[in-house]
C-alpha positions as CSV (number, residue, x, y, z in Angstrom):
1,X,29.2,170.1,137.6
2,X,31.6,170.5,134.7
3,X,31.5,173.1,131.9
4,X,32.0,173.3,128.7
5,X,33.4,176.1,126.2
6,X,34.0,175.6,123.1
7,X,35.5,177.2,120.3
8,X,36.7,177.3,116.7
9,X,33.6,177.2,114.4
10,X,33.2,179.5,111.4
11,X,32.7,179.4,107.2
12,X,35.1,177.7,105.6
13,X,34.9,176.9,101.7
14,X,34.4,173.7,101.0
15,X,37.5,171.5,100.8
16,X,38.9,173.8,104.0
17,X,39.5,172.7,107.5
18,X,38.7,174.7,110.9
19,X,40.1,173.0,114.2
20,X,37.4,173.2,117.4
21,X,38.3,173.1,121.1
22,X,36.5,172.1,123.5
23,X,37.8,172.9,127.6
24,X,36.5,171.0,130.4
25,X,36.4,173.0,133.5
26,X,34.9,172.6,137.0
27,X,34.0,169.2,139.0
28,X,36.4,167.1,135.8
29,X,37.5,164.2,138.3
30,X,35.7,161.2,136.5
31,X,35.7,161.8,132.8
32,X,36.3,159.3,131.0
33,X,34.9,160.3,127.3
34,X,35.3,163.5,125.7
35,X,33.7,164.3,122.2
36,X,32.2,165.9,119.4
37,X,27.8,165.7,118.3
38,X,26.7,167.7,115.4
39,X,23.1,168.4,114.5
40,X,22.1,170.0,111.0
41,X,19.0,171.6,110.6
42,X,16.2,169.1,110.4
43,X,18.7,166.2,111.0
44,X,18.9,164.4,114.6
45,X,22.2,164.6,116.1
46,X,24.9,162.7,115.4
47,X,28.1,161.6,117.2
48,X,30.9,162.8,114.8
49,X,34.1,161.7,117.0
50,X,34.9,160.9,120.2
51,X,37.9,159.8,122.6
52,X,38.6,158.6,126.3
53,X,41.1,159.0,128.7
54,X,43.3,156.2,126.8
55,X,43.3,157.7,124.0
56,X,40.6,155.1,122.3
57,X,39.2,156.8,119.6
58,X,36.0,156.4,117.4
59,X,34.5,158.3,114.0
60,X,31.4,157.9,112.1
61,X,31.9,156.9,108.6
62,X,31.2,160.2,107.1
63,X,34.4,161.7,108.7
64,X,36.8,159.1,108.6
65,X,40.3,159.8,107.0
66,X,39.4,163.9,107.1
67,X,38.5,164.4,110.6
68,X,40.8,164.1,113.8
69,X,39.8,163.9,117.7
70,X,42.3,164.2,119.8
71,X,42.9,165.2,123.7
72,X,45.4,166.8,125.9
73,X,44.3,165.7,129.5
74,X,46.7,167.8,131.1
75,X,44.6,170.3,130.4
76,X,41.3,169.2,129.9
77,X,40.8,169.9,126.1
78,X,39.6,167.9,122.9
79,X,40.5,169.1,119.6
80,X,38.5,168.7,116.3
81,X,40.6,168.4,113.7
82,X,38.3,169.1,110.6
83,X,40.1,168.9,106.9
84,X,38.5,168.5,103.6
85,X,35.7,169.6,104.8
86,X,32.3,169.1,102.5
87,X,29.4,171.0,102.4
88,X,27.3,168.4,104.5
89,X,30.0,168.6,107.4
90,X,27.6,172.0,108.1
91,X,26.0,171.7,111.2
92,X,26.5,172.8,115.1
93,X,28.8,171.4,116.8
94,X,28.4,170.6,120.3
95,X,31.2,169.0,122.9
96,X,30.3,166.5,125.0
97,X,31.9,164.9,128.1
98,X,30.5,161.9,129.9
99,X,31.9,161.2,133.6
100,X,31.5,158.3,135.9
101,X,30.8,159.5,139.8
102,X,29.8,157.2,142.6
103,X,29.0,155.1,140.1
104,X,26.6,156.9,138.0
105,X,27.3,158.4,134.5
106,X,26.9,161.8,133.9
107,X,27.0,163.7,130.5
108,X,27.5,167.3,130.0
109,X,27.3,169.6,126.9
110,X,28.8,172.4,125.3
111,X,26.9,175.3,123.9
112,X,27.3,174.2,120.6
113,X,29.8,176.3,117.7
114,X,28.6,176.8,114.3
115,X,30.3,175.3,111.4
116,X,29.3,176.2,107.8
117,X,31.0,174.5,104.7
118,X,29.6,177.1,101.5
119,X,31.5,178.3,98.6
């Protein structure tokens, strides 16, 4: 089993930035993906950012150029890196990781931070 906690979320005005971590802890041999979903009320969820082990990185359209993912393996964290931040960035957060054991892929999820862009 891995865990997830996560951390960072808040109110920010709009045109702010907040930063969200995300720690991996427990069974972590395996993962290969680390990332960010965000879901806004009434909305289905949506993958924001995410990276893997490599460094390979990947951003919906909506964040490009204002949002960064990035990762220190060493020890197990993925950074959100959120500037210029709009009022339609609001949503929860949640970390994901996806891991590959005995050839089977497993994802896991964070409990979700809440982010809210509002003047």
């Amino acid at each position: 089993q891995v865990q997830l906690v996560e951390s960072g979320g808040g109110l920010v005005q709009p045109g702010g930035s907040l930063r969200l971590s995300c720690a991996a802890s427990g069974s972590i041999f395996g993962i290969y993906a680390m990332g960010w979903y965000r879901q806004a009320p009434g909305k289905q969820r949506e993958l924001v950012a995410d990276i893997t082990s490599g460094g390979t990185t990947n951003y919906v359209d909506s964040v490009k150029g204002r949002f960064t993912i990035s990762r220190d393996n060493a020890k197990n964290t993925v950074f959100l890196q959120m500037n210029s931040l709009k009022p339609e960035d609001t949503a929860a957060y949640y970390c994901y990781a996806r891991q590959l054991s005995y050839s089977r892929v497993y994802d896991y999820w964070g409990q979700g931070t809440q982010v809210t862009v509002s003047s």
